[in-house]
C-alpha positions, 0 to 999 in steps of 0.5 A: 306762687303755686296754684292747683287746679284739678291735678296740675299745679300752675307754678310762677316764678318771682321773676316772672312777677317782677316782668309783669311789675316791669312791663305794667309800671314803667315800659311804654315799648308797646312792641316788647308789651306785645311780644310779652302778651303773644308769648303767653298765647303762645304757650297757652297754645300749647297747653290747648293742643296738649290738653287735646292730644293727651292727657291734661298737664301735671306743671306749668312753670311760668318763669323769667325765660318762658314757660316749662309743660310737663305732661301727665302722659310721656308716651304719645304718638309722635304725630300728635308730638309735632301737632303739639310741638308745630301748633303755637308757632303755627299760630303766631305765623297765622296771626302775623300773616292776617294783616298782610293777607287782608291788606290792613296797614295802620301801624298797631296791626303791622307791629302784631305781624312783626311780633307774631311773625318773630314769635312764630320763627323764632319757636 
């Protein structure tokens, strides 16, 4: 499926879809439905700090095994290359650390830190 919006084309994958019809009708595993959700934040993450530092991307491919950004410029410092390539796993460690930091401890906030803490080490 290909959508267009201004100058970038935002292209998914049927196996992307069949994960979404996957993870929406039979997966009751709440920690692989977050780690889904935080992943796309993730890279929506990328895709702020992208539009941020640069120009606005020409393809975002969203496929079974991540997602692919291809930027409207090549040629960028390489300061503005590590902020873009550092924000979202620096956004998954914040978001894993909050419930640690604020001392929160019911069981649904502890499994957003595992899986913000596994996202943010894992990128």
């Amino acid at each position: 499926m290909r959508l267009k919006i201004g100058n970038c084309v935002f292209e998914i994958s049927f196996s992307f879809l069949a994960l979404i019809l996957i993870f929406l009708t039979g997966l009751n595993n709440r920690n692989l439905i977050l780690v889904f959700i935080f992943a796309l934040l993730h890279e929506a993450v990328h895709l702020i700090s992208i539009c941020l530092f640069t120009t606005a991307p020409k393809k975002v491919s969203l496929t079974l095994f991540g997602a692919e950004i291809i930027r409207g410029t090549t040629n960028i410092n390489y300061n503005y290359e590590i902020i873009i390539n550092l924000s979202a796993p620096l956004f998954n460690l914040c978001v894993g650390f909050m419930p640690l930091l604020f001392r929160i401890t019911d069981m649904f906030s502890t499994e957003i830190a595992e899986v913000n803490i596994f996202l943010g080490f894992f990128n």
